[in-house]
N, CA, C and O atoms as a GROMACS GRO file, in nm:
protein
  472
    1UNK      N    1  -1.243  -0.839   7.373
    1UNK     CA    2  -1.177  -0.955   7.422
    1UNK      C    3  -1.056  -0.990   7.338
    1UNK      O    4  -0.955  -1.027   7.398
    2UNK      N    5  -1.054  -0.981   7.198
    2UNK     CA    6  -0.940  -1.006   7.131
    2UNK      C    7  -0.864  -0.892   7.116
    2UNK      O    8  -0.924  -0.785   7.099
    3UNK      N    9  -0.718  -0.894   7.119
    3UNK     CA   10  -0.663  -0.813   7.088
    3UNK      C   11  -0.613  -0.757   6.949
    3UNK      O   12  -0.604  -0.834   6.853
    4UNK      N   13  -0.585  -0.640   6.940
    4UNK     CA   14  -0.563  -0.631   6.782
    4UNK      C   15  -0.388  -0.600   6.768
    4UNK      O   16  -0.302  -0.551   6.842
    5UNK      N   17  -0.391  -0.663   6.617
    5UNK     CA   18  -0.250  -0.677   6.604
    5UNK      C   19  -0.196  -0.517   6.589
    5UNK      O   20  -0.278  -0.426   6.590
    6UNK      N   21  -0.079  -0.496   6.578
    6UNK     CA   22   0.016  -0.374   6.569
    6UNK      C   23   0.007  -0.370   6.412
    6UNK      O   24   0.008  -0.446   6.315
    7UNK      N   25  -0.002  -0.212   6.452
    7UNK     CA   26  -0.022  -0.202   6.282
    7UNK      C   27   0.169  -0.226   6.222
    7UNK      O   28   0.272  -0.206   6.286
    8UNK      N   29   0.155  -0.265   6.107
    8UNK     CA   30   0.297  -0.332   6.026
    8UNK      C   31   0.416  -0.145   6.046
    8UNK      O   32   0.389  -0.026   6.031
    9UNK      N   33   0.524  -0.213   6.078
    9UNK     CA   34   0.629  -0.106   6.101
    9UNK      C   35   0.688  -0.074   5.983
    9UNK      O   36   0.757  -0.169   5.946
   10UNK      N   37   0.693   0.049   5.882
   10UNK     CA   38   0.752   0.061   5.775
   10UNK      C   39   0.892   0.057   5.783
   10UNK      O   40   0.928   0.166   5.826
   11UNK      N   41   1.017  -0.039   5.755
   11UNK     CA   42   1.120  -0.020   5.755
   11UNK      C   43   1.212   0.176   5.707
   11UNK      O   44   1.194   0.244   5.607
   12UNK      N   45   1.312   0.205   5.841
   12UNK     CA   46   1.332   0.322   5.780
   12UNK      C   47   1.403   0.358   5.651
   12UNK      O   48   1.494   0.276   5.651
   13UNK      N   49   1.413   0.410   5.569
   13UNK     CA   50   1.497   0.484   5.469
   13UNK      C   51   1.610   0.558   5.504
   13UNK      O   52   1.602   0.642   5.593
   14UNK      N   53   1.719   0.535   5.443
   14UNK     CA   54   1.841   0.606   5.434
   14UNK      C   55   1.802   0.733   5.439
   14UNK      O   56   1.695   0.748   5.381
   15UNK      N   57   1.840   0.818   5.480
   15UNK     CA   58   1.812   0.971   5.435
   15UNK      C   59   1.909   0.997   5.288
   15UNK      O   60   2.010   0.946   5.240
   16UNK      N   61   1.797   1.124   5.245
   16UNK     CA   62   1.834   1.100   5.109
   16UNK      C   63   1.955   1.197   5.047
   16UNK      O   64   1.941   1.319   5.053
   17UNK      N   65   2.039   1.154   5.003
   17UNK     CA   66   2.121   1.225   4.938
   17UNK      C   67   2.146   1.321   4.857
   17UNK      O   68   2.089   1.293   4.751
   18UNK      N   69   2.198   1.418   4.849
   18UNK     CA   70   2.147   1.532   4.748
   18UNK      C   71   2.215   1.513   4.582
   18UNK      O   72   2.337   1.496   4.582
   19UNK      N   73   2.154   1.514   4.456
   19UNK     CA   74   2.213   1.471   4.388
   19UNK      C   75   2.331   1.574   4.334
   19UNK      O   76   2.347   1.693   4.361
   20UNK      N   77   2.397   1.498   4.260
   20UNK     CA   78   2.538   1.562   4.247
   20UNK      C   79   2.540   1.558   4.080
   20UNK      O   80   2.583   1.456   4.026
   21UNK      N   81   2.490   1.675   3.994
   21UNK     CA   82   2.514   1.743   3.862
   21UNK      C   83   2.621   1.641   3.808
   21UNK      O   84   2.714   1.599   3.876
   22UNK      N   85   2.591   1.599   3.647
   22UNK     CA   86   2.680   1.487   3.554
   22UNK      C   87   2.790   1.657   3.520
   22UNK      O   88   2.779   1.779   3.510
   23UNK      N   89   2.884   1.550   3.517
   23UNK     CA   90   3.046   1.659   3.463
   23UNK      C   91   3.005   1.690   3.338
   23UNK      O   92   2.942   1.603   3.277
   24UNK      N   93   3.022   1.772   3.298
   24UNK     CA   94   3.006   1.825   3.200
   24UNK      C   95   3.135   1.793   3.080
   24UNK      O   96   3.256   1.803   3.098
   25UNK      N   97   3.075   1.758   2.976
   25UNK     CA   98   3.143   1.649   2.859
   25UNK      C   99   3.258   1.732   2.811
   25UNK      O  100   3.248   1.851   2.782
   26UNK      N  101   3.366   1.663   2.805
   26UNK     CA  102   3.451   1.766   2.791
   26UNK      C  103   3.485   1.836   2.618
   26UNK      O  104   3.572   1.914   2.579
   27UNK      N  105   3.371   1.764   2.549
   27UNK     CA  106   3.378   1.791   2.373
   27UNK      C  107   3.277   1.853   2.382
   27UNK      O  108   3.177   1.801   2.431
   28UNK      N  109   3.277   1.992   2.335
   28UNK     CA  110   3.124   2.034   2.314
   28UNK      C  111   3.078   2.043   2.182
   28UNK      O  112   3.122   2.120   2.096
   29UNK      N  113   2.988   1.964   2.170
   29UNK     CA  114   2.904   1.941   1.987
   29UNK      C  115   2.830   2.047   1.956
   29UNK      O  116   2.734   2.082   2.023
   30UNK      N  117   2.868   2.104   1.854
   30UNK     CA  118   2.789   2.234   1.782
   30UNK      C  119   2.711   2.200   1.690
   30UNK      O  120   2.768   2.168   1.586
   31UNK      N  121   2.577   2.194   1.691
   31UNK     CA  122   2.483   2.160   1.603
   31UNK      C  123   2.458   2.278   1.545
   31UNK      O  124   2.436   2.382   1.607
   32UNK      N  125   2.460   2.261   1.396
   32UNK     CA  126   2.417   2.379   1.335
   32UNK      C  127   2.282   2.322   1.274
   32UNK      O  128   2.225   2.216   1.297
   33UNK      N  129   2.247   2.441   1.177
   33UNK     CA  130   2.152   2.382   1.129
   33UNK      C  131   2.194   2.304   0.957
   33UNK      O  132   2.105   2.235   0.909
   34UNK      N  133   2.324   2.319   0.874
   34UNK     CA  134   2.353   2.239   0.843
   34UNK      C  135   2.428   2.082   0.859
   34UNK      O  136   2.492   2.014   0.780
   35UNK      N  137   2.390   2.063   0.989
   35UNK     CA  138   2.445   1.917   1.037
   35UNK      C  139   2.289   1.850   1.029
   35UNK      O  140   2.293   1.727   1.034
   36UNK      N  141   2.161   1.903   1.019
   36UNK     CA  142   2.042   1.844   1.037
   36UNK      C  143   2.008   1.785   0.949
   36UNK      O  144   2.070   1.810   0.846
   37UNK      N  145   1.897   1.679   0.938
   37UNK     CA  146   1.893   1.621   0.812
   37UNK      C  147   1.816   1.681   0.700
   37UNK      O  148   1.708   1.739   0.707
   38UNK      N  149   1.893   1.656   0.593
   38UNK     CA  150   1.801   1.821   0.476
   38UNK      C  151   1.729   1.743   0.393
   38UNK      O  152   1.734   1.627   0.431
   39UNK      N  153   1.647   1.762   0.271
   39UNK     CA  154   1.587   1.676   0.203
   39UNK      C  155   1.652   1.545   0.111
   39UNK      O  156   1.615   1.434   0.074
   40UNK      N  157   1.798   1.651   0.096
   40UNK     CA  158   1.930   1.584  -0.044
   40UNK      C  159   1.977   1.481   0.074
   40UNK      O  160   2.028   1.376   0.034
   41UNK      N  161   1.966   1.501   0.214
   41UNK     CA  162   2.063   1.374   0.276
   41UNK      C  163   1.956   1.241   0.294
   41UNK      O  164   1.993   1.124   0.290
   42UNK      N  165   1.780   1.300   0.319
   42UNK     CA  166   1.723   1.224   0.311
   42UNK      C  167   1.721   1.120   0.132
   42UNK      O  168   1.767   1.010   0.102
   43UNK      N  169   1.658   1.205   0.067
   43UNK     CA  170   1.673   1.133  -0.052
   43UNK      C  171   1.853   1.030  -0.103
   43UNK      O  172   1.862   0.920  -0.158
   44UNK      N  173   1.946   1.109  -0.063
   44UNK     CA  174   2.088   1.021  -0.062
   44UNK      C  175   2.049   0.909  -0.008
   44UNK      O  176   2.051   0.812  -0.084
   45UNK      N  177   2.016   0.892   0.093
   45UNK     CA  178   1.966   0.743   0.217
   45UNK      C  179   1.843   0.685   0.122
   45UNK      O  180   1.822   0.564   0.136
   46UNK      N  181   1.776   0.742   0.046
   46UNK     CA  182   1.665   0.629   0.039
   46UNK      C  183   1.727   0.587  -0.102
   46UNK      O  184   1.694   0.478  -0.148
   47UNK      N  185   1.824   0.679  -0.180
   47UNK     CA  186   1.883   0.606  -0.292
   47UNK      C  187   1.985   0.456  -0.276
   47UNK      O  188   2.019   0.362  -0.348
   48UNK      N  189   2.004   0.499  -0.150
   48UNK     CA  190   2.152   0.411  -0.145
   48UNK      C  191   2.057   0.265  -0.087
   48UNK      O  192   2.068   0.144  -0.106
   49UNK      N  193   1.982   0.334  -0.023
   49UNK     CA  194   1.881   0.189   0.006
   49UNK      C  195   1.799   0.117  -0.057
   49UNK      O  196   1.744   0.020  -0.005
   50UNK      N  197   1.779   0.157  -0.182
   50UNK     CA  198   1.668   0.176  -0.296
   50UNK      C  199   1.779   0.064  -0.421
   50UNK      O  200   1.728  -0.018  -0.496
   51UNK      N  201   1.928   0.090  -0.414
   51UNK     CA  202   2.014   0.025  -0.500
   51UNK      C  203   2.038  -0.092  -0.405
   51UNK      O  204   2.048  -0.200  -0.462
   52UNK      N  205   2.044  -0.092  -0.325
   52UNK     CA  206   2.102  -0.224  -0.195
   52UNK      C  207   1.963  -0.320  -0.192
   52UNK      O  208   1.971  -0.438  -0.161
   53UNK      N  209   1.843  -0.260  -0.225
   53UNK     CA  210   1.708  -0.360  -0.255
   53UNK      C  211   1.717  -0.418  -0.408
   53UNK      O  212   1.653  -0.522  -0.424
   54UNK      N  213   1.777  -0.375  -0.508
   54UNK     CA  214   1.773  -0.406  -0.631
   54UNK      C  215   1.858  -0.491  -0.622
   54UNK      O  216   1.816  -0.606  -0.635
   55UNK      N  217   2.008  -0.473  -0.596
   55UNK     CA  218   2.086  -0.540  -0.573
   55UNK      C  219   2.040  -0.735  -0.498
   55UNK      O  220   2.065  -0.838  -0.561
   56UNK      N  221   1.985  -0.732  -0.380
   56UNK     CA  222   1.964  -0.822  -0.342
   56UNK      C  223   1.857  -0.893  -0.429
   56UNK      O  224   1.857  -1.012  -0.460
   57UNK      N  225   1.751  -0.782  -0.466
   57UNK     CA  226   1.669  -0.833  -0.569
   57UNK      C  227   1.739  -0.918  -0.738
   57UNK      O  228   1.710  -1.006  -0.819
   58UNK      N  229   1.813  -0.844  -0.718
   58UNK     CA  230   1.893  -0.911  -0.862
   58UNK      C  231   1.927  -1.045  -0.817
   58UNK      O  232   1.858  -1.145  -0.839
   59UNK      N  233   2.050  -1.040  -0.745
   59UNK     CA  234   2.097  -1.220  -0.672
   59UNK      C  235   1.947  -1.302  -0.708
   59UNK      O  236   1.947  -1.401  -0.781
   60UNK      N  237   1.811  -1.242  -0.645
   60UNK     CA  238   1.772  -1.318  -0.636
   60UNK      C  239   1.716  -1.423  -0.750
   60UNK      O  240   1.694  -1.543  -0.730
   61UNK      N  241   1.695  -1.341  -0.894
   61UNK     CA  242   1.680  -1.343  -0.990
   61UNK      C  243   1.786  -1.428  -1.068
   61UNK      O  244   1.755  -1.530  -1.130
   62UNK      N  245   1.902  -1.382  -1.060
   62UNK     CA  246   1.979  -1.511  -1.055
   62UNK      C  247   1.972  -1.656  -1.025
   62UNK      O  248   1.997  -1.755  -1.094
   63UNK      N  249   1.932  -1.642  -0.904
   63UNK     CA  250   1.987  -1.807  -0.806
   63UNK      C  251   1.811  -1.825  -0.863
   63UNK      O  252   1.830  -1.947  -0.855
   64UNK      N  253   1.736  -1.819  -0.888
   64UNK     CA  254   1.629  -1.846  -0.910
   64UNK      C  255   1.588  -1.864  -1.107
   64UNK      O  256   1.480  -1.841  -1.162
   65UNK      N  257   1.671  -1.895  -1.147
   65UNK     CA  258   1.634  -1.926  -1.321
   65UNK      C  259   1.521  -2.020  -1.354
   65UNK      O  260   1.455  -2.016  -1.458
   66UNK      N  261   1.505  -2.105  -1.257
   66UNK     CA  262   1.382  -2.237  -1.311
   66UNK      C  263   1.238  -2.176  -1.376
   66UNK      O  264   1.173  -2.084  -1.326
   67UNK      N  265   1.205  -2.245  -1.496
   67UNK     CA  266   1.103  -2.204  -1.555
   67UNK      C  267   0.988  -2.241  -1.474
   67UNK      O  268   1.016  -2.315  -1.379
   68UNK      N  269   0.894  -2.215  -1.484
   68UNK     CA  270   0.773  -2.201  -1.391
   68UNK      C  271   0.635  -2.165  -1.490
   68UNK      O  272   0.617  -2.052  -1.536
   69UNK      N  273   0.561  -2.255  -1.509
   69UNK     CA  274   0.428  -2.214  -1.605
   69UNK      C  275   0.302  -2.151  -1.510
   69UNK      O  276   0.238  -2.197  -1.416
   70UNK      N  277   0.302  -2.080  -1.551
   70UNK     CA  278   0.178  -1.995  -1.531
   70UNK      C  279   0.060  -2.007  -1.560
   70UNK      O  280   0.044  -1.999  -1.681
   71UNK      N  281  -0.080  -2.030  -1.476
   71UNK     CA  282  -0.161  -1.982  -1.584
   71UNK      C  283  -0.323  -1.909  -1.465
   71UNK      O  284  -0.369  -1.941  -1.355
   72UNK      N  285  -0.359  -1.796  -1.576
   72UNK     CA  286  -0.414  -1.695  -1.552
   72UNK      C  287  -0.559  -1.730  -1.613
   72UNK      O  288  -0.558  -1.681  -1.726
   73UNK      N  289  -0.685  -1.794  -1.591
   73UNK     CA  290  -0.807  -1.776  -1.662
   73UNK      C  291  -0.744  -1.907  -1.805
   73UNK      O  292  -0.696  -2.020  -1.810
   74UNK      N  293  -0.786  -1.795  -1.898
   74UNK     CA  294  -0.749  -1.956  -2.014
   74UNK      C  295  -0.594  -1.878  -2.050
   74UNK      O  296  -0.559  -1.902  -2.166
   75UNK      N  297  -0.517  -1.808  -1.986
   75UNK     CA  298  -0.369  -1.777  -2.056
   75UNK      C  299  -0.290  -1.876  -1.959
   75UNK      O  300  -0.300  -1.929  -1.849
   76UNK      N  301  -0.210  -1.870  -2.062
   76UNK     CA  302  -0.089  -2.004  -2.008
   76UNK      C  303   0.031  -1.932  -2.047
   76UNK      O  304   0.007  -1.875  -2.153
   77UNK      N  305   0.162  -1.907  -2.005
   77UNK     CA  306   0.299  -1.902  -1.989
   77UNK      C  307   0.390  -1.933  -1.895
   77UNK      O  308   0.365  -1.953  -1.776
   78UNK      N  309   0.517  -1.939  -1.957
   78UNK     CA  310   0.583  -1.964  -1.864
   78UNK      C  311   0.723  -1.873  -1.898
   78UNK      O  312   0.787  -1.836  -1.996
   79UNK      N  313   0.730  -1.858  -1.706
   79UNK     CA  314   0.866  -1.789  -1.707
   79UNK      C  315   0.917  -1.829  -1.613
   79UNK      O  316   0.864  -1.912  -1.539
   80UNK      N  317   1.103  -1.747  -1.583
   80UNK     CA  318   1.184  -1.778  -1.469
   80UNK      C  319   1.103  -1.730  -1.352
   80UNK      O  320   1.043  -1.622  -1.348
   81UNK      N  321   1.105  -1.801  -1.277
   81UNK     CA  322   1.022  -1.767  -1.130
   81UNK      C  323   1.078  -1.636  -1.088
   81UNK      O  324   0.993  -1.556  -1.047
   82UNK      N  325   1.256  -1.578  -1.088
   82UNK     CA  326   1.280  -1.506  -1.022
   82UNK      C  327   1.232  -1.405  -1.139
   82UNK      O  328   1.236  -1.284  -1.117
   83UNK      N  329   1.199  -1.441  -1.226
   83UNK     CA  330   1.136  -1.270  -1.352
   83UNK      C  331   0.988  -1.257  -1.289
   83UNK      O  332   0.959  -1.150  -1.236
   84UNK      N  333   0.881  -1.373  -1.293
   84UNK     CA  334   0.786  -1.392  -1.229
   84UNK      C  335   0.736  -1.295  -1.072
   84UNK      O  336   0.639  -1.226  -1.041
   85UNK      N  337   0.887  -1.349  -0.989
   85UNK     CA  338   0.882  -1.246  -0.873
   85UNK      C  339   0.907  -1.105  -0.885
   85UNK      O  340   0.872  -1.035  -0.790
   86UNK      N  341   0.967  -1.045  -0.996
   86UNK     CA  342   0.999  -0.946  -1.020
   86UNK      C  343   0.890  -0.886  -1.077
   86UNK      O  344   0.888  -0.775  -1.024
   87UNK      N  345   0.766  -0.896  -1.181
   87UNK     CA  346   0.689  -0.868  -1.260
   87UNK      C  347   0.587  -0.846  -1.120
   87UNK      O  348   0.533  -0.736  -1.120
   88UNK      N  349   0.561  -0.916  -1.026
   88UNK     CA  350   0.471  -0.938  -0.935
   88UNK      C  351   0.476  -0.829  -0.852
   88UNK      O  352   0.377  -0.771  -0.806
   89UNK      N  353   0.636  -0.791  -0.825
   89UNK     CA  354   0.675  -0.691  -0.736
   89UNK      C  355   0.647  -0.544  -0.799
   89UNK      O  356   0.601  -0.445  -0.740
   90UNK      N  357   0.681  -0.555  -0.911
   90UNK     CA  358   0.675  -0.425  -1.022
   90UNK      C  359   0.525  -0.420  -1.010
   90UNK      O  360   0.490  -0.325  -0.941
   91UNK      N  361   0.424  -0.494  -1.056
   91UNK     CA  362   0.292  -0.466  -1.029
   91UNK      C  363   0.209  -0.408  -0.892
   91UNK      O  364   0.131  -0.313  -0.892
   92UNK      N  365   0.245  -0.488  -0.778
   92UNK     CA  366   0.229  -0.426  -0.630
   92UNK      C  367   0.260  -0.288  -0.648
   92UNK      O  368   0.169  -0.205  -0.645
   93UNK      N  369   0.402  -0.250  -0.670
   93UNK     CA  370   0.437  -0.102  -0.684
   93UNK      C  371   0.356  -0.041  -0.747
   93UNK      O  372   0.330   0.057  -0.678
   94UNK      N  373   0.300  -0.038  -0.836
   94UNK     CA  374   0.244   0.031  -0.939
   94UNK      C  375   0.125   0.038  -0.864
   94UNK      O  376   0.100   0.149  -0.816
   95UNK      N  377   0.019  -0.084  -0.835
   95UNK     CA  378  -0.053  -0.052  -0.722
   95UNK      C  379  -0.100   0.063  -0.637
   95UNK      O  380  -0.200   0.135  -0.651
   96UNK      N  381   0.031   0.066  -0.509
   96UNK     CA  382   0.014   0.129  -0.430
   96UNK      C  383   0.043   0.299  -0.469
   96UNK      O  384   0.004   0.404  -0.417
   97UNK      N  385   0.156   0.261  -0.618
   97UNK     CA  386   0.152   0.465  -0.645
   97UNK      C  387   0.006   0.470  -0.718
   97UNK      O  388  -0.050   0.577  -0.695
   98UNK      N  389  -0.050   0.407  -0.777
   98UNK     CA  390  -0.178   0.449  -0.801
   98UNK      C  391  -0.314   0.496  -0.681
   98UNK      O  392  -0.394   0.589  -0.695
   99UNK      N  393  -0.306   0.398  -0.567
   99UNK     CA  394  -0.355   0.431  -0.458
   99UNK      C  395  -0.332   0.569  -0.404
   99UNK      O  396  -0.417   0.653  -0.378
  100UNK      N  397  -0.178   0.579  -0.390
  100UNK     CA  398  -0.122   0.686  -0.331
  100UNK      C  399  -0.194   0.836  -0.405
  100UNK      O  400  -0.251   0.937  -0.364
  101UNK      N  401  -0.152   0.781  -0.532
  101UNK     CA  402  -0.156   0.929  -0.651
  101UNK      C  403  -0.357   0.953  -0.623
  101UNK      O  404  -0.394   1.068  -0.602
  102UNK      N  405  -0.447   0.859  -0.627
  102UNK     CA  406  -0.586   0.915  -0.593
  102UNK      C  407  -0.585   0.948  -0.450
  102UNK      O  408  -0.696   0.995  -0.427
  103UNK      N  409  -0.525   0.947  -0.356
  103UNK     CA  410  -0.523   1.016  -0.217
  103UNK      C  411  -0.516   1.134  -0.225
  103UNK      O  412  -0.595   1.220  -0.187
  104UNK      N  413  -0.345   1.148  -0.314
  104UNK     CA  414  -0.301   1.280  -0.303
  104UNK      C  415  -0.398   1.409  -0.363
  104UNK      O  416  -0.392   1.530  -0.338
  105UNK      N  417  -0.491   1.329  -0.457
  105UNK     CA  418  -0.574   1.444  -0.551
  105UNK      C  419  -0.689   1.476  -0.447
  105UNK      O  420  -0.733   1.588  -0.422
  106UNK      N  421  -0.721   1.380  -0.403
  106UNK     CA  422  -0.842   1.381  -0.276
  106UNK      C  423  -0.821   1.530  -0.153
  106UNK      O  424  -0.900   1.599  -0.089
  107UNK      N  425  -0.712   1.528  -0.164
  107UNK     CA  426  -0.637   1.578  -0.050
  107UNK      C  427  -0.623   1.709  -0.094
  107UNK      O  428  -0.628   1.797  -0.007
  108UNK      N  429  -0.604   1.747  -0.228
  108UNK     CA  430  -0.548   1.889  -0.303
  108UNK      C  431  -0.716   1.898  -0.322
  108UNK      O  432  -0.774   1.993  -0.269
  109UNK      N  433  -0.781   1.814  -0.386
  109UNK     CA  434  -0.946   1.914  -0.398
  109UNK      C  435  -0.981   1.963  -0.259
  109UNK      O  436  -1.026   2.077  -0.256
  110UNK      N  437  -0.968   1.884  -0.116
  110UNK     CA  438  -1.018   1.910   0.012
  110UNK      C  439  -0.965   2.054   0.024
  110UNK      O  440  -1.042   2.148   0.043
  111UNK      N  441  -0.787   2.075   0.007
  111UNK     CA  442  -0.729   2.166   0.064
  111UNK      C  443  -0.769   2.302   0.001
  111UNK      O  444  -0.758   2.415   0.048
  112UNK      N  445  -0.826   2.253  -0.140
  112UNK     CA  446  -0.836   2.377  -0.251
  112UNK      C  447  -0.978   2.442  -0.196
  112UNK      O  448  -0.982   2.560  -0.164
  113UNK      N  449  -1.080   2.365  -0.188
  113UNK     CA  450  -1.246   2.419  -0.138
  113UNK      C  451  -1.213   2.464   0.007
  113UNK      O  452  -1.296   2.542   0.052
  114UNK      N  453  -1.100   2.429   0.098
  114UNK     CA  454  -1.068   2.530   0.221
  114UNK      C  455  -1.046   2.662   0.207
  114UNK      O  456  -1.102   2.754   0.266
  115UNK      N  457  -0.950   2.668   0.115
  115UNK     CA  458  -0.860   2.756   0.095
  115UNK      C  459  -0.974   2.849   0.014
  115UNK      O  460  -0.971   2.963   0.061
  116UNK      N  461  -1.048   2.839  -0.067
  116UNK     CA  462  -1.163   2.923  -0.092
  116UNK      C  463  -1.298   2.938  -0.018
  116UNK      O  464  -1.377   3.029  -0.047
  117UNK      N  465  -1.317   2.869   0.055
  117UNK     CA  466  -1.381   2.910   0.178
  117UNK      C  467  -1.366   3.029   0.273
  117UNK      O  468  -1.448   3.095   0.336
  118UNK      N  469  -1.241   3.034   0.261
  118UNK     CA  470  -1.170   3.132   0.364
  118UNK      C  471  -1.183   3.243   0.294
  118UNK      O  472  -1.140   3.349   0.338
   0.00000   0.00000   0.00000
């Protein structure tokens, strides 16, 4: 008794165009394998970035002279906050190459008992 609706009409599509190849650049770049990045260009970059962190680190040490007392358990001192931030930072570092340096040994005993396995 009821009628049923029309099923929905998909609007048509353009027919499709065939694509047409990018022009070809009129500079052609020769990559060698000394244009790649080598270890000396990596290490150059982490030096130059490594002096540009000290650098800002210094300013900060500067603009920051106010004495600041410390105290640790029953030790008490006091220093410039920005030496303070610096001693804090120097310690973190030391930290994580200590972390790092027991990985790396972890890693040379694993590789060494492979390597005599074999």
């Amino acid at each position: 008794m009821g009628t049923h609706p029309d099923p929905p009409v998909e609007p048509s599509k353009p027919p499709a165009t065939p694509a047409v190849p990018a022009p070809e650049p009129s500079v052609h770049v020769v990559e060698d394998e000394a244009s790649r990045l080598t270890r000396a260009g990596a290490l150059w970059t982490a030096l130059t970035l490594g002096f540009l962190v000290l650098i800002l680190l210094l300013i900060f040490i500067v603009q920051n002279t106010e004495v600041t007392k410390f105290r640790f358990f029953s030790l008490h001192w006091e220093l410039p906050l920005g030496v303070a931030t610096l001693f804090a930072a120097i310690a973190g570092g030391l930290v994580t190459v200590a972390v790092g340096m027991v990985r790396i040994i972890q890693l040379r005993r694993v590789a060494k008992k492979s390597l005599k396995s074999h």
